[in-house]
PLY file of the C-alpha trace (Angstrom):
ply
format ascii 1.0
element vertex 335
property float x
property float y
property float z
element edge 334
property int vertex1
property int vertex2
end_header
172.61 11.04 211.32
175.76 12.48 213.33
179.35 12.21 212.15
182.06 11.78 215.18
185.20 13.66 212.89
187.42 11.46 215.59
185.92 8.18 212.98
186.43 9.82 210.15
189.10 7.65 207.67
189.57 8.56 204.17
190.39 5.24 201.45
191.25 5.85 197.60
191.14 3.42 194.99
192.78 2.77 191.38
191.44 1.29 188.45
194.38 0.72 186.11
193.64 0.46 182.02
193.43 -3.29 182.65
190.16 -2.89 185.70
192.25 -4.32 187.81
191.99 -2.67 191.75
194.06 -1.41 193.75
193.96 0.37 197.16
196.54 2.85 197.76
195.81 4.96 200.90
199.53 4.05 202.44
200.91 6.22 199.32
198.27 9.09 199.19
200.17 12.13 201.20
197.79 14.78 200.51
193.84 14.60 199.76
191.12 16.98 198.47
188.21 17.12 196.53
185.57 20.40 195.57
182.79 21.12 193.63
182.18 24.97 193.03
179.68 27.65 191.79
179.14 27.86 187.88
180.82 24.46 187.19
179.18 20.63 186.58
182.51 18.52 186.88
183.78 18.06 190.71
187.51 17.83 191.07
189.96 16.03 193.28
193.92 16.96 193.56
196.12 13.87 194.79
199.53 14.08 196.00
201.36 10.62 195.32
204.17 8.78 196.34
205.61 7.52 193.81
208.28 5.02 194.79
205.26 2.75 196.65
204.42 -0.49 195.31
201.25 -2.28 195.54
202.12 -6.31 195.58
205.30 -6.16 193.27
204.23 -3.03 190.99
205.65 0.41 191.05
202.48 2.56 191.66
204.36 5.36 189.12
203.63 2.71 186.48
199.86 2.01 187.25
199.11 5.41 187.71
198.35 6.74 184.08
195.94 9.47 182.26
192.64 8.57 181.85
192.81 5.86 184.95
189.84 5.76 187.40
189.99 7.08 190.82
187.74 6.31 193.86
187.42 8.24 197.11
185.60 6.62 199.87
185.14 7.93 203.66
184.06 6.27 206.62
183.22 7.57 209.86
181.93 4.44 211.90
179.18 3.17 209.72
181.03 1.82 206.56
182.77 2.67 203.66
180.89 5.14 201.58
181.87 6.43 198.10
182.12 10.23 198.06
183.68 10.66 194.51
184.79 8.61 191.53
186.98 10.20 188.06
188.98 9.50 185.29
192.77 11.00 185.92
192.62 14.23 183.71
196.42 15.69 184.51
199.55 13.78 185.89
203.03 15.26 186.99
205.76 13.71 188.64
208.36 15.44 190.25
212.05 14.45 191.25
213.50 16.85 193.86
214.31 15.43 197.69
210.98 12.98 197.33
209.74 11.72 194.65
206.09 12.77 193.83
203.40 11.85 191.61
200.65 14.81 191.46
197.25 13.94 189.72
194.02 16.06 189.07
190.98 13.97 188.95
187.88 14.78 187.45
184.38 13.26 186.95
182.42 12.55 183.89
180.93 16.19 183.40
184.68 17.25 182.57
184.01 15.98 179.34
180.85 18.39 178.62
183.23 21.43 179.94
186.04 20.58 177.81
183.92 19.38 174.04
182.10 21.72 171.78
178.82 21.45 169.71
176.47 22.77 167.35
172.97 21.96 168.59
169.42 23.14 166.84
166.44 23.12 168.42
162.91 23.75 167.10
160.56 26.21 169.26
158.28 23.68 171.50
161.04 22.01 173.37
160.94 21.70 177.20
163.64 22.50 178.95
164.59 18.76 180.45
163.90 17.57 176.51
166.77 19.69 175.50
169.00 19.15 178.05
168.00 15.18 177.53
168.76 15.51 174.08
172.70 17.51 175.14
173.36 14.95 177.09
172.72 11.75 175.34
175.41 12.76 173.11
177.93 12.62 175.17
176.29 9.00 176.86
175.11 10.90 179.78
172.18 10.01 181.50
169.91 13.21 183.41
168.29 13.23 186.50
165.34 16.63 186.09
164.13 16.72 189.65
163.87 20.46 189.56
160.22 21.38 189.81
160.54 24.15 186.97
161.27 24.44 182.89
160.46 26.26 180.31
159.13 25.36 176.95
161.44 27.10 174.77
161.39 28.90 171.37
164.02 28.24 168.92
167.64 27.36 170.31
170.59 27.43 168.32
174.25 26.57 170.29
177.07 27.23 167.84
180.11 25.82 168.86
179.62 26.20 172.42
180.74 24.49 175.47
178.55 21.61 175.80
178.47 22.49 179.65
177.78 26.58 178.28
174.26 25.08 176.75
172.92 23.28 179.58
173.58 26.55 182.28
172.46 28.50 179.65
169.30 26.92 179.85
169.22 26.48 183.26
170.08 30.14 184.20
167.24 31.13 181.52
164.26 29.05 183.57
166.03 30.71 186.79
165.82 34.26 185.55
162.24 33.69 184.52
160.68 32.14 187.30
163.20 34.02 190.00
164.42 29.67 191.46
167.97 28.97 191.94
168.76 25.28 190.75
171.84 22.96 191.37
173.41 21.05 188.55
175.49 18.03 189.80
176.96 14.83 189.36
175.27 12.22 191.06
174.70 8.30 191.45
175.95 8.31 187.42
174.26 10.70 186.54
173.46 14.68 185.38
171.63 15.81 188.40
169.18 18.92 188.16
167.20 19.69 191.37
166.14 23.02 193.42
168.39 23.94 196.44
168.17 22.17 199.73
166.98 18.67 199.07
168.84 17.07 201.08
167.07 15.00 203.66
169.20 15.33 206.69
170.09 19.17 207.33
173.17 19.77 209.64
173.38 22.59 212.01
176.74 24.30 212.51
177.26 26.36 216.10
180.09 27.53 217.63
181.69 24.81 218.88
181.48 22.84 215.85
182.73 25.35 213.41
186.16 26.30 212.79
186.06 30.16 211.44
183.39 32.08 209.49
184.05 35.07 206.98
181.06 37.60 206.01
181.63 40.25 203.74
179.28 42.80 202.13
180.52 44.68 198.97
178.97 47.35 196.93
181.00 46.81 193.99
178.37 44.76 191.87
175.40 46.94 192.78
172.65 48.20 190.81
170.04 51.18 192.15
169.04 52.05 188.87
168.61 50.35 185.05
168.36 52.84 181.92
167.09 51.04 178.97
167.97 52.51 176.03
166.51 52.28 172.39
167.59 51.26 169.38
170.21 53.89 167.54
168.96 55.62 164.51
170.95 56.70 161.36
172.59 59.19 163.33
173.79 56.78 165.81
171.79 58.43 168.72
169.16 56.37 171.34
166.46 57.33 173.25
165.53 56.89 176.92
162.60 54.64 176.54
162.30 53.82 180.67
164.26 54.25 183.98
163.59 52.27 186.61
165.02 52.98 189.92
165.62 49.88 193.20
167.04 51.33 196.37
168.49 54.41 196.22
169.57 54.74 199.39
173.08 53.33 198.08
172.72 56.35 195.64
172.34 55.99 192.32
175.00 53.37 190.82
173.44 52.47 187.27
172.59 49.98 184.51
172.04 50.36 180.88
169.90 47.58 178.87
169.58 48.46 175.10
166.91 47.31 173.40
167.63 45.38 170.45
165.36 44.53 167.48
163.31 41.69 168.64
162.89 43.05 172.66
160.28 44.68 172.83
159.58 47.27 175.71
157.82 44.26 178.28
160.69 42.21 177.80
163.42 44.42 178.64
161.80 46.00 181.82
161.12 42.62 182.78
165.33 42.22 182.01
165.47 45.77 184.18
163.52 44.17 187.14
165.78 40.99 187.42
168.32 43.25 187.53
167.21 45.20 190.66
166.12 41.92 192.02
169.54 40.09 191.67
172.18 42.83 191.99
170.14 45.93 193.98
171.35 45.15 197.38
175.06 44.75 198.58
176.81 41.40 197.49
177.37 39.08 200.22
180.21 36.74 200.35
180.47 33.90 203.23
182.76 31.49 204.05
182.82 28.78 206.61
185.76 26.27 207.17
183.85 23.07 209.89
184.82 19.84 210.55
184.74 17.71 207.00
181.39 15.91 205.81
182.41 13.83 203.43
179.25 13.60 201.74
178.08 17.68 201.78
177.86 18.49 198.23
176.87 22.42 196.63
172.89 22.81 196.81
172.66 21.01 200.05
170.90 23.18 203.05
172.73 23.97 206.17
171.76 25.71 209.70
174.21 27.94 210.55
174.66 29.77 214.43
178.29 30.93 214.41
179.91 34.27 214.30
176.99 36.76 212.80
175.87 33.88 210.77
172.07 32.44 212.09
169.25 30.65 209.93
169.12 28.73 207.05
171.90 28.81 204.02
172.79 27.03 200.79
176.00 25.73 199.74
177.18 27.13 196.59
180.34 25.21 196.66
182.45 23.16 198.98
186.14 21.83 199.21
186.91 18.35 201.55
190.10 18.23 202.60
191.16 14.66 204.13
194.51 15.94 205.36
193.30 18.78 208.16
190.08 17.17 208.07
187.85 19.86 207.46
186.06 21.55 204.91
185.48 25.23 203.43
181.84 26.34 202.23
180.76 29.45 200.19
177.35 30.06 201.23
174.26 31.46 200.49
171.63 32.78 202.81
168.19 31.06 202.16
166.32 34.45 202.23
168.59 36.02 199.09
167.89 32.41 197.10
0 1
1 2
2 3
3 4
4 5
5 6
6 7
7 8
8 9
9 10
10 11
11 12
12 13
13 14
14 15
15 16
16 17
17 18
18 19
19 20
20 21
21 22
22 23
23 24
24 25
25 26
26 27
27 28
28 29
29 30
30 31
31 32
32 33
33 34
34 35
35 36
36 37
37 38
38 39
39 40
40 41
41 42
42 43
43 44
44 45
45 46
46 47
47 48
48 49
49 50
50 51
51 52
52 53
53 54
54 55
55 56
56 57
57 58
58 59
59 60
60 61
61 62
62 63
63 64
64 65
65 66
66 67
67 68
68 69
69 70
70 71
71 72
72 73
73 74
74 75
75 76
76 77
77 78
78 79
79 80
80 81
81 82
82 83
83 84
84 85
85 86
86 87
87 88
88 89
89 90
90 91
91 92
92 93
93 94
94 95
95 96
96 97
97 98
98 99
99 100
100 101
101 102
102 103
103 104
104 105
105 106
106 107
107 108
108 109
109 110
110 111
111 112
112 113
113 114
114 115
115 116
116 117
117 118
118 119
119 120
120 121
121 122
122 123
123 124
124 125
125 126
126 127
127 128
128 129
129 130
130 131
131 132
132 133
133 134
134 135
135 136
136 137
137 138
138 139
139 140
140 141
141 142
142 143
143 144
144 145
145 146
146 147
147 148
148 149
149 150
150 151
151 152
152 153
153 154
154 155
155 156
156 157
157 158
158 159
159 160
160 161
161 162
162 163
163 164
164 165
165 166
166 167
167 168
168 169
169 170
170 171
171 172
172 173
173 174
174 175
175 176
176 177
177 178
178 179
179 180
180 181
181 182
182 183
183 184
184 185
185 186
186 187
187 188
188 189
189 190
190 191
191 192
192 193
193 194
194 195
195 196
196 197
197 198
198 199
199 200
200 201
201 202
202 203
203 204
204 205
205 206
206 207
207 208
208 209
209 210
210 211
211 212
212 213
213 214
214 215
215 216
216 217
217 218
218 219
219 220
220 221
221 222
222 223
223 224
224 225
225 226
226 227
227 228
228 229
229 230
230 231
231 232
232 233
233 234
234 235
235 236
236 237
237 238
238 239
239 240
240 241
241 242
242 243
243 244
244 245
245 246
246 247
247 248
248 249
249 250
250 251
251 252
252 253
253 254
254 255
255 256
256 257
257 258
258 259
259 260
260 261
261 262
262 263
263 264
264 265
265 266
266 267
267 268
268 269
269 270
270 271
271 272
272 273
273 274
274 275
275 276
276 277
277 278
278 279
279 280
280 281
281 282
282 283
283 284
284 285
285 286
286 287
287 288
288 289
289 290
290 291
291 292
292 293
293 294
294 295
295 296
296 297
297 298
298 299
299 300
300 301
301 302
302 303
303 304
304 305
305 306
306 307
307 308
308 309
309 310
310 311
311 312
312 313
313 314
314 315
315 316
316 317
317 318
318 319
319 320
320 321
321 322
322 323
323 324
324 325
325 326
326 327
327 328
328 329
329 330
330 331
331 332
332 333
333 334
């Protein structure tokens, strides 16, 4: 599938608190949605006019918390819905114009915002628990992700709903070393590995806009200490060191070892460590021509700049008014 950015047309929607319809594109004056890194609910940021009318109503009047907005995009094949939400913040503002501003979010808002106590026996798989979360809050769940854990005990005390189901998540990632995606989609909680999405686009120089690369040493780790627990006097001992690539020099961890971890299960902790944080942090950004439908986990083929291979999408921003888009990236190799 290609996408000719000349075709590209952006439509939104409202659902007032009665269902009734209406399109307002001729009053939208600024457009963008994102989904990033470490977060389930996508978000969209409208810039309104206020004084339109749709038939004989003030849009200022129809516009109201907790309304429904839709985002569609076309780009020569049909109208395709790229985001949906319930209106989570609204301002309006009187200076020269007059403005209505609105944040939209979807349904996983709701998980990031609530709290809960949860309890869960030892036995429990990982998409059983996260089931279980969910159904709470009338949410269905979508496992496609081809690893879980059965768990031992799990108790969430008045956590972020959203807090337990990464927490689990990151857990099964730590342990079997896959990276997972956690996303709205088609109604529901979506949980799938990294680049599964069918159609992979390849960005080159003359279809990409600018691409950043840094490398930082700030976050690294050449070497983990794990400590013991403290006796009466208060002092530890040195129960392992275990050293990654000390070619940074030595730039160091400390894991202590509480009562239940045992000396396996914190070199195993030490090990992740080097794994995840022993080599320089990378950071990537790529502003390209928008694709409407590119979401975080998708895979992308990159040739621009210094950038060449495969890379995941850790998060991604559409903006219908320059129409283009901004991706953080991941290269497929540090996955």
């Amino acid at each position: 599938m290609s996408v000719d950015v000349a075709l590209l047309r952006y439509y939104v929607e409202l659902v007032t608190e009665t269902g009734t319809v209406y399109q307002i594109d001729h009053a939208v004056q600024s457009l963008g949605w994102e989904e990033q890194e470490g977060q389930l609910a996508q978000k969209a940021t409208l810039s309104i006019a206020a004084d339109c009318k749709v038939g004989n109503k003030s849009l200022r009047s129809l516009l109201k918390i907790n309304c429904i907005i839709r985002i569609y995009a076309s780009w020569g094949n049909g109208k395709k819905k790229q985001f949906e939400g319930t209106i989570w913040e609204w301002s309006f503002t009187r200076s020269q114009s007059r403005e209505l501003s609105i944040i939209v979010y979807d349904p996983m808002i709701r998980l990031q915002q609530s709290k809960d106590f949860k309890y869960f026996t030892k036995g429990h798989t990982t998409p059983a628990i996260i089931k279980n979360i969910c159904g709470d809050w009338g949410i269905s769940v979508s496992y496609k992700w081809g690893k879980q854990l059965t768990h031992k005990k799990k108790v969430f005390n008045c956590e972020a709903v959203s807090d337990m189901i990464i927490k689990l998540l990151e857990e099964v990632r730590q342990q079997t070393g896959n990276r997972y995606v956690a996303r709205y989609k088609n109604g529901k909680l979506e949980i799938d590995g990294y680049g599964q999405n069918k159609d992979v686009y390849e960005f080159k120089g003359k279809n990409t806009i600018s691409t950043s690369d840094k490398l930082s040493m700030n976050n690294l780790v050449t070497r983990v200490k794990i400590i013991g627990k403290a006796d009466d006097k208060g002092r530890s001992s040195v129960d392992a060191v275990l050293d990654g690539n000390l070619k940074f020099g030595v730039l160091q961890e400390v894991i202590r070892r509480d009562g239940d971890k045992d000396i396996g299960k914190a070199k195993a902790e030490a090990k992740r460590t080097l794994k995840e944080r022993g080599k320089p942090e990378e950071s990537i950004m790529v502003t390209a021509p928008d694709l409407p439908f590119m979401r975080k986990g998708d895979a992308v083929e990159m040739s621009a700049g210094n950038l060449s291979g495969t890379f995941y999408v850790l998060g991604v921003s559409h903006s219908a008014d320059t129409r283009q888009m901004t991706m953080t990236l991941l290269r497929k190799s540090d996955a």
